[in-house]
C-alpha positions as CSV (number, residue, x, y, z in Angstrom):
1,X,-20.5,-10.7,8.6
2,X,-18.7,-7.1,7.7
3,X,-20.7,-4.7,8.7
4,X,-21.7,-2.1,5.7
5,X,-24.1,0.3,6.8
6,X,-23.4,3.7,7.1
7,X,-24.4,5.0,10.6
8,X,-27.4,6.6,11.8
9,X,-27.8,9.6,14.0
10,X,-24.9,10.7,16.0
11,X,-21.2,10.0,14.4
12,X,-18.0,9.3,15.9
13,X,-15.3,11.8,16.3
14,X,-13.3,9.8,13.6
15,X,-16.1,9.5,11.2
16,X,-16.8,13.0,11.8
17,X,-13.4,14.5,10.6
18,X,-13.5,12.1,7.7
19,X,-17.0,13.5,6.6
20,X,-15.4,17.0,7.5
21,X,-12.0,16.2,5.2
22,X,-13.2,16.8,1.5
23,X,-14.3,20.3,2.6
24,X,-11.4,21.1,4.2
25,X,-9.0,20.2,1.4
26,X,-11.4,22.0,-1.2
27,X,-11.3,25.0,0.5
28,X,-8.3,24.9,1.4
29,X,-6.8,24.5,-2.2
30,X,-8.1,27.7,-3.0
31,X,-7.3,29.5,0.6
32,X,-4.1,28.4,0.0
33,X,-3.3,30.3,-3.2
34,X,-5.0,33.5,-1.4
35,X,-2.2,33.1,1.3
36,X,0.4,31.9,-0.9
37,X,-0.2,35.3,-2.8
38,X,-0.1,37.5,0.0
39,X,3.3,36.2,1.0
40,X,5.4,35.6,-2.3
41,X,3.4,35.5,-6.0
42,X,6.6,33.7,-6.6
43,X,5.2,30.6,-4.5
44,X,1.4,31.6,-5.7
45,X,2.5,31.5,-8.9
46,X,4.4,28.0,-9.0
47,X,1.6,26.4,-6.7
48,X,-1.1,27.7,-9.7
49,X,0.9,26.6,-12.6
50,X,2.0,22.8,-10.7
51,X,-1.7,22.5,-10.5
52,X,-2.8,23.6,-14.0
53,X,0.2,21.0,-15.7
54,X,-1.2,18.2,-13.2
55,X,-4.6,19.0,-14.8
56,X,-3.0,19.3,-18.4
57,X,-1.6,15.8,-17.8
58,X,-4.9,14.6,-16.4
59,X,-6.8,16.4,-19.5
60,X,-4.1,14.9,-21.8
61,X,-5.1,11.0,-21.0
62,X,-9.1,12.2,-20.8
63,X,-8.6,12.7,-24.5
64,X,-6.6,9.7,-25.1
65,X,-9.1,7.6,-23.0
66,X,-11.9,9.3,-24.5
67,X,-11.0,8.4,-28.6
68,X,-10.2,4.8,-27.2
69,X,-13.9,4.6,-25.3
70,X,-16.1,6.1,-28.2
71,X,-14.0,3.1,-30.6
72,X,-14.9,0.8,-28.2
73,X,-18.4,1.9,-27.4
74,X,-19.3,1.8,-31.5
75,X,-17.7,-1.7,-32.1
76,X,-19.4,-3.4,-29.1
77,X,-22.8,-2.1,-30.2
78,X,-22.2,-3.9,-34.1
79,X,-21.5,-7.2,-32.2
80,X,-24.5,-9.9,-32.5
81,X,-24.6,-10.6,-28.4
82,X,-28.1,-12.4,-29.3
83,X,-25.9,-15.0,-31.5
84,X,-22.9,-14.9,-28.8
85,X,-24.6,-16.0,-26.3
86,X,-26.7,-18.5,-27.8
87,X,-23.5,-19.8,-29.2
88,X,-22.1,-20.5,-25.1
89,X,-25.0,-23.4,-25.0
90,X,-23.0,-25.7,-27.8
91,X,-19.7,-23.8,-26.9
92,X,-17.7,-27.1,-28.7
93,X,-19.1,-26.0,-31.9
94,X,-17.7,-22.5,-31.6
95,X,-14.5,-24.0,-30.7
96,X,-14.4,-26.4,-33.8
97,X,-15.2,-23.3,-36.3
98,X,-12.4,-21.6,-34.5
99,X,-10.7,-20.7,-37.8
100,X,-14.0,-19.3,-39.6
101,X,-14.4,-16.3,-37.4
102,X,-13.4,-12.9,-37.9
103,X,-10.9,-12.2,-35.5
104,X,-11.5,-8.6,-36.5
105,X,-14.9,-8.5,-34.8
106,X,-14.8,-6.8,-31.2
107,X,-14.3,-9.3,-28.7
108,X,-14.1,-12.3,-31.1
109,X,-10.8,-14.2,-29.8
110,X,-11.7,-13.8,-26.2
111,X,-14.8,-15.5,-27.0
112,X,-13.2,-18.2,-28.8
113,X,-11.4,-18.6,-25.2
114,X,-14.4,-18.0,-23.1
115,X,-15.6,-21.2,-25.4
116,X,-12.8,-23.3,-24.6
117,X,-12.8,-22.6,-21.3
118,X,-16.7,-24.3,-20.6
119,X,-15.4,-27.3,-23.0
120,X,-12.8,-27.7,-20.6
121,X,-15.2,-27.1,-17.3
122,X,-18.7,-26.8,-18.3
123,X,-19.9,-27.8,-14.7
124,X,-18.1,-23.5,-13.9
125,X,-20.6,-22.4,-16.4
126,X,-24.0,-21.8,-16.9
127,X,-26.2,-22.4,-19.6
128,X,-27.8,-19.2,-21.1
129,X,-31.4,-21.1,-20.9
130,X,-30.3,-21.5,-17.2
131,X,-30.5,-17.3,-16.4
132,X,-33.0,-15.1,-16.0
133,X,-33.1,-11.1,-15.9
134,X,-34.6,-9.0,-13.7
135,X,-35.4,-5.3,-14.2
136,X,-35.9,-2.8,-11.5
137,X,-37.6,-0.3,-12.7
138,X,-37.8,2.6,-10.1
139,X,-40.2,5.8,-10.4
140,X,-41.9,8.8,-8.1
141,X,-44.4,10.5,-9.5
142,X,-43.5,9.9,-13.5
143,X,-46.7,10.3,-16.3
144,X,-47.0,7.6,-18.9
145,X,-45.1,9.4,-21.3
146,X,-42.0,9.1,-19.6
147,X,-42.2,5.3,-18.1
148,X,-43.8,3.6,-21.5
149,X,-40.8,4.2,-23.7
150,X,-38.6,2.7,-20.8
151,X,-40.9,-0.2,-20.9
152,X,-40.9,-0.4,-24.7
153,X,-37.3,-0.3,-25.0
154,X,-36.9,-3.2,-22.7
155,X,-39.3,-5.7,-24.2
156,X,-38.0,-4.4,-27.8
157,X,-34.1,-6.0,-26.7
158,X,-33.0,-8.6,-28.3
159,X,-33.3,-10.5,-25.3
160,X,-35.7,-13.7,-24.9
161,X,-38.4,-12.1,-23.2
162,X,-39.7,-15.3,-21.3
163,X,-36.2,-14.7,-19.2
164,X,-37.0,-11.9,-18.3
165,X,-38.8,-10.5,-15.1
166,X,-39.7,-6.4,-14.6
167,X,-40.6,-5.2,-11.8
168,X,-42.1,-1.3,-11.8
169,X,-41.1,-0.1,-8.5
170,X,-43.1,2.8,-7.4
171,X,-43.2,5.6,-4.3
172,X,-46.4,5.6,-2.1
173,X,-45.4,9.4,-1.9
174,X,-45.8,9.7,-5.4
175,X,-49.3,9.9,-5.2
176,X,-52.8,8.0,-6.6
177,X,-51.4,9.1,-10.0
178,X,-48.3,7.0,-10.0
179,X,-50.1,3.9,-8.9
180,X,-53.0,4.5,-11.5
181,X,-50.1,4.0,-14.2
182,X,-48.4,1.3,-12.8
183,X,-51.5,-0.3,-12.9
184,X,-52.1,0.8,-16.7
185,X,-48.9,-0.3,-17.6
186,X,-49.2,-4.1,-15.7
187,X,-52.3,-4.2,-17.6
188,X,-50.7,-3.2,-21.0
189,X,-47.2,-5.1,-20.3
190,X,-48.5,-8.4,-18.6
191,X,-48.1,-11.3,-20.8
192,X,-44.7,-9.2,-22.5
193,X,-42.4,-10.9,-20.3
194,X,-42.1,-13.9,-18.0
195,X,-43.5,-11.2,-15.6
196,X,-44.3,-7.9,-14.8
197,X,-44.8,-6.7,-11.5
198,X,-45.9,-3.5,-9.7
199,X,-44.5,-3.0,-6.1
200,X,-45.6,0.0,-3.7
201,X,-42.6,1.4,-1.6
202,X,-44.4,2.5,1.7
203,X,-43.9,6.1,2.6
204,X,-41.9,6.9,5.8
205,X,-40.7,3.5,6.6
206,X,-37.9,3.7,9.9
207,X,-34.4,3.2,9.2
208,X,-34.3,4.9,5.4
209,X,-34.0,8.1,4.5
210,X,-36.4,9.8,1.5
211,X,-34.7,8.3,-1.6
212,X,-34.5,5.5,-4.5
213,X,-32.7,3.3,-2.4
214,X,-35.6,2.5,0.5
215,X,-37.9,2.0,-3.3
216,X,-35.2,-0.5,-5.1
217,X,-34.1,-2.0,-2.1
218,X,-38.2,-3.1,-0.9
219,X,-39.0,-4.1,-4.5
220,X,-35.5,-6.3,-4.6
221,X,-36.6,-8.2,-0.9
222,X,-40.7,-8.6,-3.0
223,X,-38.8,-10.3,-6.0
224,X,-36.4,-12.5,-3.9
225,X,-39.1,-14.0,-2.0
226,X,-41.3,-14.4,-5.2
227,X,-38.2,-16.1,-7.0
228,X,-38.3,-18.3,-4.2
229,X,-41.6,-19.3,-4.3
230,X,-40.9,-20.3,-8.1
231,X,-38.0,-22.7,-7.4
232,X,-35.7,-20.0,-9.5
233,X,-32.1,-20.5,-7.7
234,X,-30.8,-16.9,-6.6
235,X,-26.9,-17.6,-8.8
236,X,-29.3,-18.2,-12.1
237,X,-30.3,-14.4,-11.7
238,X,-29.4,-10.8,-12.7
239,X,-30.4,-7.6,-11.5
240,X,-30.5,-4.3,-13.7
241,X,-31.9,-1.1,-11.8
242,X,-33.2,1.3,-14.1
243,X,-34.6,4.9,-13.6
244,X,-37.4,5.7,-15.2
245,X,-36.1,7.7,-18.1
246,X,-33.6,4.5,-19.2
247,X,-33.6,2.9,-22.4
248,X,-31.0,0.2,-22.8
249,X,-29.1,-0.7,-25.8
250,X,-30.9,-3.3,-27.4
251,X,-28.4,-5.6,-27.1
252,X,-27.8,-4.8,-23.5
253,X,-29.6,-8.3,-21.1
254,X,-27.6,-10.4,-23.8
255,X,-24.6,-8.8,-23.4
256,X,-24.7,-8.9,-19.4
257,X,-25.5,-12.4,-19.3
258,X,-23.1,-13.0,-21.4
259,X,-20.3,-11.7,-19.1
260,X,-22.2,-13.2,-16.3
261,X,-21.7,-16.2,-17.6
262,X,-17.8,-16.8,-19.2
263,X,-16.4,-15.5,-15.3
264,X,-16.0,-18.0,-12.8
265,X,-15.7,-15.0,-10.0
266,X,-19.5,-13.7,-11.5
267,X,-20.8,-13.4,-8.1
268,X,-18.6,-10.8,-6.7
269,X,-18.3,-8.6,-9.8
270,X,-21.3,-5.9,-10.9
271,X,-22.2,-4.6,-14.6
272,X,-21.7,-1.3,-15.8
273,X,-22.9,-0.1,-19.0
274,X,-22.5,3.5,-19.9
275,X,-24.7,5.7,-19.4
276,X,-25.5,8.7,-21.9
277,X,-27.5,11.5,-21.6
278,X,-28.9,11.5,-25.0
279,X,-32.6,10.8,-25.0
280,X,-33.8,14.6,-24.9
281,X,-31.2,16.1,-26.2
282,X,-32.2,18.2,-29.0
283,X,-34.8,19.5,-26.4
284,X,-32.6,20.5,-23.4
285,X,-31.4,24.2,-23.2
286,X,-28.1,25.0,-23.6
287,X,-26.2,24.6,-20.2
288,X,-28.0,21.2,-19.3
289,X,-26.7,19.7,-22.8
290,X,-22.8,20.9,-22.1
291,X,-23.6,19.2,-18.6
292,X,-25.2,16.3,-19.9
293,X,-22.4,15.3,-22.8
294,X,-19.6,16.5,-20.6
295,X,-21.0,13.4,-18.2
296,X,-21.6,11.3,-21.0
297,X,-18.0,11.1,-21.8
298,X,-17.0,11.4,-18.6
299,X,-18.9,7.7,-18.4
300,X,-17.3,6.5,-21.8
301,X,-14.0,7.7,-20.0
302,X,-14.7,5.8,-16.8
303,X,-15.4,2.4,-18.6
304,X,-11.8,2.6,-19.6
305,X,-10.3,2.5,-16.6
306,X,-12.2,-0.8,-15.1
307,X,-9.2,-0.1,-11.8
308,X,-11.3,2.8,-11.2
309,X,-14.8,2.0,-12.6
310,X,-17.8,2.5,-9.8
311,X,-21.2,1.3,-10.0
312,X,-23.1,4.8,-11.3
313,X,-26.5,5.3,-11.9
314,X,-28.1,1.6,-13.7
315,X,-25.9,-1.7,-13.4
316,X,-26.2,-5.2,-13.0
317,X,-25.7,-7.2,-10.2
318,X,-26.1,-11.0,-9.4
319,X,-29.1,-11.8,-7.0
320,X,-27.4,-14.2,-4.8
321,X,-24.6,-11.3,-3.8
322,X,-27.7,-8.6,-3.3
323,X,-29.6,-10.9,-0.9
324,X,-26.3,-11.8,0.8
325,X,-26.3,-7.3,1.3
326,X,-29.7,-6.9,1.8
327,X,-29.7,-5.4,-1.7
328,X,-29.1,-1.6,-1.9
329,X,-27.9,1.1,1.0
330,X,-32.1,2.6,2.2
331,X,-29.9,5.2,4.3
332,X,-28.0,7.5,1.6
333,X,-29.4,9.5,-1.6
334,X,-26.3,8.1,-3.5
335,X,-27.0,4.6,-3.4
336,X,-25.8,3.9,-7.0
337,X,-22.0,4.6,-5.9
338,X,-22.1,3.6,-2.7
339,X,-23.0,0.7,-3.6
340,X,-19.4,-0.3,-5.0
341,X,-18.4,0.5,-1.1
342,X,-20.7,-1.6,0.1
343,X,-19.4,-4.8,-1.9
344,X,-16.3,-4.1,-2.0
345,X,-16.5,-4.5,2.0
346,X,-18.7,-6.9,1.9
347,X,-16.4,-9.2,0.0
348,X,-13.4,-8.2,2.0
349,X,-11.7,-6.6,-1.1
350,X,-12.9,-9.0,-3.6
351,X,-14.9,-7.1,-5.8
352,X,-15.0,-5.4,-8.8
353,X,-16.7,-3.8,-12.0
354,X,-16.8,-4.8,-15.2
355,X,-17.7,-2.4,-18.1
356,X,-19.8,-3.3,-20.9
357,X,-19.8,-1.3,-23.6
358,X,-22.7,-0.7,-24.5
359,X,-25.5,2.2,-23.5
360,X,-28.1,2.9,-21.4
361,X,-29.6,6.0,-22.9
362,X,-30.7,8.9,-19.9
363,X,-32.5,12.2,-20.2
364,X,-30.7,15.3,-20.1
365,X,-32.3,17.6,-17.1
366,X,-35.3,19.0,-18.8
367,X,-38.1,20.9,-16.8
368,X,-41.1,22.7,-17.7
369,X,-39.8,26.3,-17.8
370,X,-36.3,27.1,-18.2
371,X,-35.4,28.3,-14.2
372,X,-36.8,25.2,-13.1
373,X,-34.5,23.5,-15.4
374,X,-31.2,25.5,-14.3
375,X,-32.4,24.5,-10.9
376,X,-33.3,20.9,-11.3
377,X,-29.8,20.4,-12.9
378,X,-27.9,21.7,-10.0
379,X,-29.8,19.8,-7.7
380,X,-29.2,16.8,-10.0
381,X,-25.4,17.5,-9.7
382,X,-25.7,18.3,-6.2
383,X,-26.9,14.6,-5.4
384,X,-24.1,13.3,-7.1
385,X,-21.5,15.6,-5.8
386,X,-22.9,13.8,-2.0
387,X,-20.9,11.3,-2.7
388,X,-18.3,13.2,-0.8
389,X,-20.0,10.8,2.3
390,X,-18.4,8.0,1.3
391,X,-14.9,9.4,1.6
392,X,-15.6,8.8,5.6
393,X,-17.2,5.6,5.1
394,X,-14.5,4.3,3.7
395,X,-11.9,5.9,5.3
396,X,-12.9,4.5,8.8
397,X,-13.3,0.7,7.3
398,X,-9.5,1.0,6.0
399,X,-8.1,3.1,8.5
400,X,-8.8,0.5,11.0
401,X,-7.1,-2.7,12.8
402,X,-10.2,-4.3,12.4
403,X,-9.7,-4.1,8.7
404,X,-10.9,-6.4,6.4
405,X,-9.5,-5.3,2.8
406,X,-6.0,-5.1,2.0
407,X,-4.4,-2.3,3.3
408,X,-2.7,-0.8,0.3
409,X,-5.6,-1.0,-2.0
410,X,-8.0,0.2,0.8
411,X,-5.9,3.6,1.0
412,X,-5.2,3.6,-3.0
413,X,-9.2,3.4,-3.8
414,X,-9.7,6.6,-0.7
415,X,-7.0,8.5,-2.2
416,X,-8.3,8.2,-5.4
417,X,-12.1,8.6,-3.7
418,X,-10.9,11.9,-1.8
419,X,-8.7,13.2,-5.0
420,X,-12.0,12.9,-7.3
421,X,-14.4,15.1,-4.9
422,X,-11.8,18.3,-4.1
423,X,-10.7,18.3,-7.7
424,X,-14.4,18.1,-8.9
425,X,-14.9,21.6,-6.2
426,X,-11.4,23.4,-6.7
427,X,-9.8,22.7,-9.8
428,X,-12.3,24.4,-12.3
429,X,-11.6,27.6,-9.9
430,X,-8.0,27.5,-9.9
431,X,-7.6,26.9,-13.3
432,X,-10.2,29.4,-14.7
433,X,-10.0,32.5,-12.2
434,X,-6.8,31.7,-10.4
435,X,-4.0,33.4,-12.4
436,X,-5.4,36.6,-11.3
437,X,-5.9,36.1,-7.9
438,X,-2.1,37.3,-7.0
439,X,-2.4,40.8,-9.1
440,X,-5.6,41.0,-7.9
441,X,-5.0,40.9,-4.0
442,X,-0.9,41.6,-3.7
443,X,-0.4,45.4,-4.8
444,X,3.2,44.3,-5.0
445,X,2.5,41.5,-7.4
446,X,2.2,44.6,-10.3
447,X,6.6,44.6,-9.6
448,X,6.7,40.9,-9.6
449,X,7.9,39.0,-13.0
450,X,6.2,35.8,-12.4
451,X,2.9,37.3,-10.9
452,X,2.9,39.5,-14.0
453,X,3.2,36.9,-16.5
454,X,1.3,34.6,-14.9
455,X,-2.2,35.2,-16.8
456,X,-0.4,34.8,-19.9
457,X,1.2,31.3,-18.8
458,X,-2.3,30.1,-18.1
459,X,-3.5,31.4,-21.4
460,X,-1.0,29.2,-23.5
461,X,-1.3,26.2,-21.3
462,X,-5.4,26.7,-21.8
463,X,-5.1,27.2,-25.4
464,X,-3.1,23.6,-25.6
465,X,-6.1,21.9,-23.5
466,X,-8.5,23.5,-26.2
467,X,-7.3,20.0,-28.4
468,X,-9.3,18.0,-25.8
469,X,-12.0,20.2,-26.0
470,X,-12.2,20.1,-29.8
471,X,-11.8,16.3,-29.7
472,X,-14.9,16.5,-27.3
473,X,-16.9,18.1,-29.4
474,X,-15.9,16.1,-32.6
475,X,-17.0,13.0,-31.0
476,X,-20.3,14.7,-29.6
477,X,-21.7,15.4,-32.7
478,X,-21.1,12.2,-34.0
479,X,-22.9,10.8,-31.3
480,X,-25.9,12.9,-31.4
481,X,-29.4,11.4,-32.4
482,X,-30.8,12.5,-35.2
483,X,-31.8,16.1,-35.5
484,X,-35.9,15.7,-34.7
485,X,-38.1,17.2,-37.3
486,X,-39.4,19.6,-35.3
487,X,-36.1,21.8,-34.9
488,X,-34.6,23.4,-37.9
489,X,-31.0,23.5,-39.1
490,X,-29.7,26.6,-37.3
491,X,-30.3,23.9,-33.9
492,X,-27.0,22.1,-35.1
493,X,-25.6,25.8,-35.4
494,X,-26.4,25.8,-31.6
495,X,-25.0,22.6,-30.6
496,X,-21.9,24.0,-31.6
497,X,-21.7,27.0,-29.7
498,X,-22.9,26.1,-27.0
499,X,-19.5,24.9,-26.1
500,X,-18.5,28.8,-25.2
501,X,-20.3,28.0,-22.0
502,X,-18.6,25.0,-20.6
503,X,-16.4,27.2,-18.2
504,X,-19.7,29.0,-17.0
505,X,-21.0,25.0,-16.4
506,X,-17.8,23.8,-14.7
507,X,-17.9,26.8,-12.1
508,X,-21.6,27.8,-11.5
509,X,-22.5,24.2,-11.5
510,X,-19.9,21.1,-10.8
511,X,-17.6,23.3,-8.5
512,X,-20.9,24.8,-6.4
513,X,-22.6,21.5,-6.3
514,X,-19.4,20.2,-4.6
515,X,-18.6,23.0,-2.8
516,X,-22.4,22.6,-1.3
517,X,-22.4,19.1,-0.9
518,X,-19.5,19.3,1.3
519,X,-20.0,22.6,2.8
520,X,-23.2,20.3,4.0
521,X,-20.8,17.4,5.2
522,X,-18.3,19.8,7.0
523,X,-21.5,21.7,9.0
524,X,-23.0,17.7,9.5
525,X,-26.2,19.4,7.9
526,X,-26.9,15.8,6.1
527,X,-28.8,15.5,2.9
528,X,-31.2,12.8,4.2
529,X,-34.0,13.0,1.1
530,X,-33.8,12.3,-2.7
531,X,-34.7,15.2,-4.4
532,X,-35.9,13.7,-7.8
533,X,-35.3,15.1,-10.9
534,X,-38.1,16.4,-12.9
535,X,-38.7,14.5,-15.9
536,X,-40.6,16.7,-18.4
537,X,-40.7,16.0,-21.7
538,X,-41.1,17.9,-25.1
539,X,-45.1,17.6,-25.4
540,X,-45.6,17.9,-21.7
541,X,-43.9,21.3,-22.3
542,X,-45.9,22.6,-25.2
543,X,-48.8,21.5,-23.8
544,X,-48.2,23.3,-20.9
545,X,-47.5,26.7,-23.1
546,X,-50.8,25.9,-24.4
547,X,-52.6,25.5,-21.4
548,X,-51.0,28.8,-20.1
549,X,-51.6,30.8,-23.6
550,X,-55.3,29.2,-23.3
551,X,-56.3,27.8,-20.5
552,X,-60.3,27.7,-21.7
553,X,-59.6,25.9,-24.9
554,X,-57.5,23.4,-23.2
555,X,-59.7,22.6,-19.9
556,X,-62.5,22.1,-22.8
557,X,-61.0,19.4,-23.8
C-alpha cells in the first residue's frame, strides 16, 4: 500500500527544499522587479506588464467561468433530486417516458442515459433504498446557537431521514460546555434520523497535531466499527463532513447519492458542493464580507473546472475508500485539501472530484468585537493559505522513481499546486503597488520612457479588469439573502461600497496570509494546531453589548 502520510519530525533535504520552494518563488517575484528596476526599468517595466496581461487573461476566464457557475449553481438548485433519485429504483420507466421530459431541465438527458445505462447493467448500480448517508458533524467549543441550525438544516433536506446517520463530533479540549450540548442535542435529535451519535475526540492523542482532522478522523474509525456491527456494507455508504456553522442545500444527500450512484468508478471519486459564505452575511463587517463573497465565487469558479477541482472545506466521500485511508490526514490543519493528495496517491492517479452544484451555506468570519474579527479572519485565511505544505508532499511522490501516478499529470497537478500558492502571495502586490516600484527606487527611471509611462499602462489595463469586478458584484447581490429586518435600507447602500476595499483585502489579507504561511514553511516553523474560528453570532453579540453596558441587569437574570 502507497504510503500517504505526511512525515513527522525531522524532514529530508528533498522534502525540505520543496516545503522551502513556494517561499522562495513568492518572494522572489517581487525581489525580482526590485532588481530588475535597479538595472534597466526597460526590463522592470516588461517583466510588470507580462505579469499584469497574464493576470488580465486569468481575470478574463474568472468572469467567464464565473457567469457560467452562478447559471449553473441556480438551475441545479430548481431540479427535484428527491424525484430523480427515487426515479433510479424503476430506471425502465424513466427510460419508456423518455419523450415526456423536458430536456430543458438541468441535467435532464444525462439522466435519461444514467437510466439506460442501469437497464442495461443494473447489477453496476445501486438501489437508492440500498445507501445510507452519514454526517460528520465536527465542533470545538460551539454554543447551541450555532450547532442547532446545522442540525435543523440537515434533518429539514429532502432526504429520507431513516438513511441517514449524524454523528456530532466534538473536542475533549472544548470543554464540559461542548459535551453538555452534544448531549442536549442527542437528546433533542434522537429519534430524527436512523441515528444520532455524539463522539468525544480525546485531547492530546500521539501522532496528530491540534486540529479537525485527529476529531473527524476518530469519529469516522467510531462509525465504521458501529456500521459494522449493523451488517451495513461499507460501498452502500456516504460520508459528508460538515463544520459546525454548515447548512446544506436542501436538496444536497439526494443529490450526492444520486451521483454516487449513476458512476461505475464511485469509489474513487469525492463530492464537492460549493461552498458560500452567506449565512451571516448582513452581520459581518465590511472587509470579512469582500473576503467572504470574493471566496464564494472563487468556489462557484472552482466547480467549473472539475480538472482542477480539490476537496475544500465539506464533501462527500464513499466509506469503503475512507477506511481503505484510514479516513482523514490527523497530522496537518489543512486536512480538507489535502485530502485530494492523499487519494489521489492512494489510488495511484485514479481519482477525482466531481462538483455538484449545489450549496453548502458557511458563516462569514464574525467575532464578538470588531479587532477580534479582523484577526480571526486572517487567521482563517492563514490556515488555508498552509496549504503551501502540500506543494512538498507532492512534489516528493512525483518527483520520484518510486512513483506511482503518471508522470505527466503528477507534474501538471504540482505546477498548477505551486502556480496557485505564489500567485495567491505575489500577484495582488505586483499588480497593485508594482508600477511604482521602478520611479520609486531608480532615480534614473524619471528619464526613462517606459518607467515613466508605466503607472499609466497599469491604470488602463486595471480599468479593463474593473468588467470582472462589476460582473462580481452584479452577481453578489443577486445572491445575497434577504435583507434581515433588523438592518435598514442604507445596509444595501453598504454592500455596495464596500467593494472600494477589495484591494485593501487582497493585500493586507490574502497576500500576508500567504506570505506568512510560507515564510513559516521556508523557516520550518510548522503550524502544528488548528486555530478555530470563532463563531459568534448576531445575539451572542448584542447580548454581549448588553452584558458590558449592564452587567448587574444582565447577571440578574
Amino acid at each position: 500500500m502507497t504510503d500517504i502520510e505526511i512525515p513527522l519530525g525531522k524532514r529530508t533535504k528533498k522534502y525540505r527544499f520543496y516545503e522551502m520552494l513556494p517561499a522562495i518563488l513568492s518572494y522572489g517575484a517581487v525581489i525580482l522587479l526590485i532588481v530588475l528596476s535597479l538595472i534597466d526599468p526597460l526590463l522592470a517595466a516588461l517583466y510588470l506588464v507580462t505579469v499584469i496581461i497574464t493576470t488580465l487573461i486569468k481575470a478574463i476566464g474568472i468572469a467567464v467561468h464565473t457567469i457560467r457557475g452562478r447559471n449553473r449553481l441556480e438551475s441545479a438548485q430548481k431540479v427535484n433530486w428527491r424525484a430523480r433519485l427515487d426515479q433510479l429504483e424503476d430506471p425502465k420507466a424513466v427510460v419508456a417516458s423518455a419523450t415526456s421530459l423536458d430536456k430543458a431541465v438541468f441535467g435532464q438527458e444525462m439522466h435519461l442515459a444514467n437510466c439506460a445505462r442501469i437497464v442495461e447493467s443494473p447489477e453496476k448500480y445501486p438501489a437508492p433504498s440500498q445507501i445510507y448517508n452519514v454526517v460528520i458533524i465536527a465542533a470545538y467549543n460551539e454554543s447551541l446557537e450555532v450547532l442547532e441550525p446545522t442540525l435543523q438544516s440537515v434533518a429539514e433536506t429532502t432526504y429520507d431521514n431513516s438513511r441517514l446517520i449524524v454523528v456530532l463530533a466534538y473536542e475533549e479540549r472544548g470543554g464540559s460546555a461542548i459535551e453538555s450540548t452534544a448531549q442536549l442535542l442527542q437528546k433533542k435529535y434522537k429519534d430524527t434520523f436512523h441515528s444520532f451519535q455524539i463522539v468525544c475526540h480525546p485531547k492530546d492523542l500521539a501522532g496528530e497535531v491540534v486540529g479537525k482532522g485527529g476529531n473527524i478522523t476518530h469519529a469516522g474509525r467510531y462509525i465504521a466499527s458501529w456500521l459494522k456491527k449493523q451488517h451495513i456494507s461499507y460501498s452502500d455508504v456516504i460520508v459528508t463532513t460538515l463544520d459546525s456553522d454548515n447548512r446544506p442545500h436542501r436538496t444536497y444527500f439526494d443529490y450526492v447519492t444520486y451521483e454516487y450512484i449513476v458512476r461505475t468508478d464511485r469509489k474513487k471519486l469525492s463530492y464537492q458542493p460549493i461552498s458560500l459564505f452567506l449565512n451571516n452575511i448582513w452581520d459581518a463587517p465590511a472587509p470579512m464580507r469582500v473576503v467572504a463573497t470574493g471566496n464564494s465565487f472563487w468556489n462557484i469558479i472552482s466547480s467549473m473546472r472539475p480538472h482542477t477541482l480539490r476537496n475544500f472545506a465539506s464533501h462527500s466521500q464513499p466509506m469503503d475508500a475512507l477506511v481503505e485511508m484510514d479516513f482523514w490526514s490527523t497530522r496537518t490543519i489543512v486536512e480538507d485539501g489535502h485530502q485530494y493528495w492523499r487519494s489521489y496517491f492512494h489510488f495511484d492517479g485514479d481519482y477525482s472530484v466531481t462538483p455538484i452544484y449545489v450549496p453548502i451555506y458557511q458563516d462569514a468570519v464574525l467575532s464578538d468585537t470588531y479587532i477580534r474579527t479582523l484577526k480571526a479572519q486572517f487567521i482563517q485565511l492563514r490556515r488555508w493559505a498552509y496549504g503551501a505544505s502540500d506543494v512538498p508532499y507532492v512534489a516528493t511522490r512525483v518527483f520520484t522513481k518510486k512513483r506511482t501516478v503518471p508522470f505527466g499529470s503528477g507534474v501538471a497537478r504540482f505546477i498548477r499546486l505551486l502556480d496557485g500558492h505564489v500567485t495567491l502571495a505575489c500577484v495582488a502586490i505586483l499588480v497593485t503597488i508594482g508600477g511604482w516600484v521602478p520611479l520609486l527606487i531608480n532615480s534614473q527611471s524619471a528619464m526613462s520612457l517606459p518607467a515613466h509611462q508605466l503607472p499609466e499602462v497599469i491604470s488602463v489595463i486595471q480599468r479593463i479588469a474593473m468588467i470582472g469586478l462589476f460582473i462580481t458584484i452584479f452577481l453578489a447581490f443577486k445572491m445575497l439573502p434577504p435583507r434581515p429586518a433588523r438592518y435598514k435600507k442604507h445596509r444595501s447602500v453598504f454592500m455596495l461600497l464596500q467593494w472600494a476595499l477589495m484591494p485593501v483585502t487582497s493585500i493586507v489579507y490574502s497576500a500576508t496570509s500567504a506570505y506568512t504561511a510560507q515564510t513559516a514553511l521556508l523557516l520550518g516553523k510548522y503550524f502544528d494546531k488548528f486555530d478555530v474560528t470563532e463563531k459568534a453570532t448576531a445575539a451572542s453579540i448584542e447580548r454581549s453589548k448588553k452584558a458590558k453596558a449592564d452587567p448587574d441587569d444582565v447577571s440578574s437574570k
